[in-house]
C-alpha positions in Angstrom: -41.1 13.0 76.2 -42.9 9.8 77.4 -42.6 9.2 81.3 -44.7 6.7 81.7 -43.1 3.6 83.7 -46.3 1.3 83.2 -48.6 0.1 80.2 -51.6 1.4 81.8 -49.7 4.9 82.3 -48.3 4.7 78.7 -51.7 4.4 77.0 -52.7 7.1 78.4 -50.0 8.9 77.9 -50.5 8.2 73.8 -54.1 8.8 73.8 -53.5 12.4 75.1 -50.7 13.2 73.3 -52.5 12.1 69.8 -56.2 13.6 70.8 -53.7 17.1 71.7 -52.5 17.0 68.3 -56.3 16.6 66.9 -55.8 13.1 65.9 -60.0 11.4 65.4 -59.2 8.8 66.2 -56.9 9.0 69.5 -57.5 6.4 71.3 -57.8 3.6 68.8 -54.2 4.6 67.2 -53.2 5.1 70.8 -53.7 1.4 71.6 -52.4 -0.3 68.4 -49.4 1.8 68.5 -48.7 0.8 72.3 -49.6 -2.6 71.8 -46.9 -2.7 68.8 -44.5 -1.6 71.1 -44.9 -3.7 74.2 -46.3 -6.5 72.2 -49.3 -6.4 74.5 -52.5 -6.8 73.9 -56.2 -5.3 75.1 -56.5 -7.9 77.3 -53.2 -7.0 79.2 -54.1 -3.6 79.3 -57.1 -4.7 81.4 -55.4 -7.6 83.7 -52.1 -6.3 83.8 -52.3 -2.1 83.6 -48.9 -1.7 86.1 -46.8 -3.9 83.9 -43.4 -2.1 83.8 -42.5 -0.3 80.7 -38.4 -0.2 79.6 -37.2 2.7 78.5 -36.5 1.2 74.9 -40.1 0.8 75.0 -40.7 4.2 75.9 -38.6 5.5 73.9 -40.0 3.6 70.5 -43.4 4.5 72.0 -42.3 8.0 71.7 -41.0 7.9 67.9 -43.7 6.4 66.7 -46.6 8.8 68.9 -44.6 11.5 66.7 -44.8 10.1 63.2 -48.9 9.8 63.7 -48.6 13.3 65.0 -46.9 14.5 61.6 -49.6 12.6 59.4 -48.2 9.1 58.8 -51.2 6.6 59.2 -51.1 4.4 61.8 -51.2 1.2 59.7 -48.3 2.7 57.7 -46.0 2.9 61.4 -47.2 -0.6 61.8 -46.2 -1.9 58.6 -49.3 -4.2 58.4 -53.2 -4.0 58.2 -56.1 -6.7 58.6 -58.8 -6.9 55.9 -61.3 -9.3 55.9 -59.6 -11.3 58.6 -56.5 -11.6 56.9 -53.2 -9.7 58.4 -51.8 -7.9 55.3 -48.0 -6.5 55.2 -48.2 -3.0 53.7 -45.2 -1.5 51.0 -44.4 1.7 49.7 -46.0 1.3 46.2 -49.4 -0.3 47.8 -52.0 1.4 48.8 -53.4 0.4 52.3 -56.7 -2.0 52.0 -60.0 -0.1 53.5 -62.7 -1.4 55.2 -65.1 0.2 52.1 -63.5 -2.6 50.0 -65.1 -5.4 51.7 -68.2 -4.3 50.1 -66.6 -5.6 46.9 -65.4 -9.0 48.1 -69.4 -9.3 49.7 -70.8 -8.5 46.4 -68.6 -10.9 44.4 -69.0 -13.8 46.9 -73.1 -13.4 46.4 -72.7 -13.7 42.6 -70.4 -16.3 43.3 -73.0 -18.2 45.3 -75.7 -17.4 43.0 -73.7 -18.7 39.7 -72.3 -21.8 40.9 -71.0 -22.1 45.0 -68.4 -21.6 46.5 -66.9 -24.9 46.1 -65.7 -24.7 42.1 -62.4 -23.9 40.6 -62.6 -20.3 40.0 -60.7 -18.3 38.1 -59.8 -15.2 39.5 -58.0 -12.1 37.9 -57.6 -9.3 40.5 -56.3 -6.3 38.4 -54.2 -3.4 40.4 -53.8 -6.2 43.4 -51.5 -3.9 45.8 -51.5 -6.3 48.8 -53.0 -8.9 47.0 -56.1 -8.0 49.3 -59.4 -8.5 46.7 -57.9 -11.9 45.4 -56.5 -13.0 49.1 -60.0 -12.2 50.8 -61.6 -14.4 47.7 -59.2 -17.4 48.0 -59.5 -17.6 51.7 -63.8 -18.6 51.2 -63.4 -20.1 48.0 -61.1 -23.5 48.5 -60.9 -24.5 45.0 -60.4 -21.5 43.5 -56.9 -19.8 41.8 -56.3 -16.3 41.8 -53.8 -14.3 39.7 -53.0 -10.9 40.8 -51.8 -8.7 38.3 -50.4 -5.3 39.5 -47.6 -2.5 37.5 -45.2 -2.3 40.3 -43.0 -5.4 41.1 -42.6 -3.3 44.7 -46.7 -4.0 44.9 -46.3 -8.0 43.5 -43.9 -8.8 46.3 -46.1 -7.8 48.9 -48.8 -9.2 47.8 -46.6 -12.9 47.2 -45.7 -12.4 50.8 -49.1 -11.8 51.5 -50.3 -14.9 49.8 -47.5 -17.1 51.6 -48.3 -15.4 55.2 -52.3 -16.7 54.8 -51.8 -19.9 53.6 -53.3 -19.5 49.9 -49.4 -19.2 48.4 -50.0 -22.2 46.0 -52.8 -21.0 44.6 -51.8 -17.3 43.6 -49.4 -16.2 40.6 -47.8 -12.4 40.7 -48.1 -11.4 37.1 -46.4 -8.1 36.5 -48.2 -6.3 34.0 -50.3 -3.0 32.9 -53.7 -3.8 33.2 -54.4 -6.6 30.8 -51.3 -6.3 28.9 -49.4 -9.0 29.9 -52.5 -11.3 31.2 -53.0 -14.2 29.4 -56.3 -16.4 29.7 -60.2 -16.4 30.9 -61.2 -15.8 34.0 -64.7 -16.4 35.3 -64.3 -13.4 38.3 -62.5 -10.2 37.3 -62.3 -7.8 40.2 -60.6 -4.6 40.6 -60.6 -1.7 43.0 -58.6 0.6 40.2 -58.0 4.5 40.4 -60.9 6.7 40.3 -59.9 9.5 41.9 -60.0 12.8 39.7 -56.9 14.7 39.2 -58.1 17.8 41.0 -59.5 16.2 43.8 -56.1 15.1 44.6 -55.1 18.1 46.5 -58.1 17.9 48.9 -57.1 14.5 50.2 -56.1 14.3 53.5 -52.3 14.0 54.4 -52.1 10.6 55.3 -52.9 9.6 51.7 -51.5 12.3 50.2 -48.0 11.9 51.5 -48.7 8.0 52.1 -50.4 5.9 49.5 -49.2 5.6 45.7 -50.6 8.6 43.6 -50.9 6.3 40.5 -52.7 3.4 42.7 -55.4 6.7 43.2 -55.5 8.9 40.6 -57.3 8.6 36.7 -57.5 11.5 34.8 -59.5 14.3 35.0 -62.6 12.6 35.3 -61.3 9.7 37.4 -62.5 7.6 34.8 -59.5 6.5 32.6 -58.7 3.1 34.7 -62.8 2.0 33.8 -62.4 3.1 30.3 -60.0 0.5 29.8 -61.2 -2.4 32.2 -65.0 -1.8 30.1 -62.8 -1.8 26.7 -60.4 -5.1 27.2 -62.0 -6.8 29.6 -64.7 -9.0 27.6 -61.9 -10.5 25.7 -60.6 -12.0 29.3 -64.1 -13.3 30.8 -64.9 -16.8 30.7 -68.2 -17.9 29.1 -70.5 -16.6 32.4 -68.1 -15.0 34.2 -68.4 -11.6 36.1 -66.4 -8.1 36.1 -66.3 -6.5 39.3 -65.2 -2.8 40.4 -64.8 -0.8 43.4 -66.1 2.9 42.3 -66.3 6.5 44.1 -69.4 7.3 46.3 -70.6 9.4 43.0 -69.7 7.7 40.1 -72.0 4.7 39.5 -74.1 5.8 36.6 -71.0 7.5 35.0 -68.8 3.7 35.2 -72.5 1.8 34.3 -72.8 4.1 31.3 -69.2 3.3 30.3 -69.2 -1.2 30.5 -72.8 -1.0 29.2 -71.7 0.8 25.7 -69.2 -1.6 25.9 -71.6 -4.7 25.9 -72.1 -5.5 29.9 -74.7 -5.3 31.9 -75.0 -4.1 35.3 -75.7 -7.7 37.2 -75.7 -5.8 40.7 -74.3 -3.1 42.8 -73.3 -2.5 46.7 -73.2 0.1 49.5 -70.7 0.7 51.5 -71.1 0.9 55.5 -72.1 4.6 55.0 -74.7 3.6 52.5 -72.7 5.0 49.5 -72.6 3.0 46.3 -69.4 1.6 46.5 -69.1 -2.1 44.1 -70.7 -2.8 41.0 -70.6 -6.4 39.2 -70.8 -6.7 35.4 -71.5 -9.8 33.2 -72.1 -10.1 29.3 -75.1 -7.8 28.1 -76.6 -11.6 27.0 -76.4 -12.9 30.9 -79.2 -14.1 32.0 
C-alpha cells in the first residue's frame, strides 16, 4: 500500500512499484497516472516535489498503480488519449489511437497539399472512425473541410461526437452509423481508414493490454487480415469524387499484398509512408487514370 505523504514521494513510489511488476514503460505511466490523481502536472513535480498528498489521493493512486499492474493500459485508466494534439475521450468499443497512425494523417495532408491546399472544402469519409481520431486530426488543419465518420458501433459514434464537440470541429462532423459503405451516401474527395488487418491467428500473440482492452472486431480480418481491404478496394470507387484519394493504414508486412488488391480493383498506388520505426505503415490510392 502507498505511504507516500508527498508528490515527489508518490512518484516514486509508482515508478517502482510499476518497473517491479516489469511494466517498460515505468516511469512514463508512473507520471500520467500520478498526475491524474493529484491533478498536477511535470512542472509541479519539479517546483513543488513536498506538496502533501491526501489519503483519498493515495489511495486512488493505489487502485489505479494496480489496474496497470494487471495489464489495463494506461490510457484506458485515464479514460483519454492525445493524438495529433488533439485530447481524445476513449470507450469500450474504440480502439485507442496510436502514434503509428499519424503516419496516415501526414501522408493524406501531402496529397492534400499537392492536389489542391489546404484551404478547400473537403470531403472527408473516415471509415471505422473509433474516436473519430483520422477525420478529427484532418478537420483540425483543414478549415473548410467536412468530415463524416462512419463507424458499426453506436458505442464508437458517441465518442467520437463527443470528440468532435470537445476540439471544436463539432459543426463540421456527421456520426453515420453504418457497415462500411452500407449506409454512406455521397462522394468524397478523401477516404481514409485505419480498418482491421490483423490476422485471426495472430490474435493470440497480442499483448494483454490489447487483448483484454481494445475491440477484437476494430482489429481482427480474417485469416489473412485482408477481408476489411477487400471491401474498401471493391466499393470504394463508387464513393470517390472525380480526383479524390483512398487512404489506409496497413500492417508493417502487408503493403504489396493490399497494393495488389485496390490495383485489380482499378487504383493506383499514388504514395506510401513509414512509420517512426521505418515500417510501411499508410498507403494512398487514387483512380488507375490519376495523373
Amino acid at each position: 500500500m502507498a505511504e507516500a505523504e508527498t508528490l515527489g514521494a508518490l512518484l516514486t513510489w509508482a515508478r517502482n512499484e510499476l518497473a517491479s511488476a516489469g511494466i517498460s514503460e515505468a516511469s512514463l505511466d508512473a507520471r500520467l497516472l500520478v498526475e491524474h490523481v493529484t491533478q498536477t502536472t511535470r512542472l509541479d513535480a519539479v517546483s513543488r516535489p513536498d506538496r502533501p498528498v491526501s489519503d483519498d489521493e493515495r489511495d486512488l493512486a493505489q487502485q489505479l498503480i494496480n489496474q496497470r499492474i494487471a495489464g489495463k493500459p494506461v490510457h484506458r485508466i485515464l479514460g483519454f488519449r492525445e493524438f495529433y494534439g488533439l485530447n481524445l475521450k476513449l470507450s469500450e468499443e474504440t480502439l485507442e489511437p496510436r502514434p503509428d497512425t499519424e503516419t496516415l494523417v501526414e501522408l493524406v495532408l501531402d496529397e492534400v497539399r499537392r492536389l489542391g491546399g489546404e484551404d478547400r472544402p473537403w470531403r472527408v469519409l473516415d471509415l471505422g472512425t473509433g474516436t473519430g481520431a483520422i477525420a478529427l486530426a484532418l478537420l483540425s488543419v483543414l478549415p473548410e473541410a467536412r468530415a463524416t465518420g462512419a463507424d458499426i458501433s453506436a458505442d464508437a459514434l458517441a465518442t467520437a461526437r463527443a470528440n468532435a464537440d470537445m476540439n471544436g470541429c463539432g459543426h463540421r462532423f456527421e456520426a453515420c452509423l453504418s457497415d462500411w459503405f452500407e449506409s454512406v451516401h455521397g462522394r468524397f474527395d478523401i477516404i481514409v481508414s485505419n480498418p482491421p488487418y490483423i490476422r485471426e491467428d495472430d490474435w493470440s500473440d497480442l499483448a494483454i493490454e490489447v487483448r483484454e482492452h481494445d475491440p477484437r472486431r476494430a482489429l481482427v480480418a480474417g485469416q489473412d487480415g485482408l477481408d476489411a481491404y477487400r471491401r474498401l478496394a471493391a466499393e470504394g470507387s463508387a464513393f470517390l469524387a472525380v480526383g479524390g484519394i483512398l487512404a489506409v493504414e496497413i500492417g508493417h508486412d502487408q503493403k504489396e499484398s493490399v497494393t495488389g488488391l485496390f490495383t485489380e480493383q482499378g487504383f493506383r498506388l499514388r504514395a506510401h509512408g513509414r512509420d517512426l520505426a521505418g515500417h510501411d505503415r499508410a498507403l494512398v490510392f487514387g483512380p488507375g487514370n490519376s495523373s
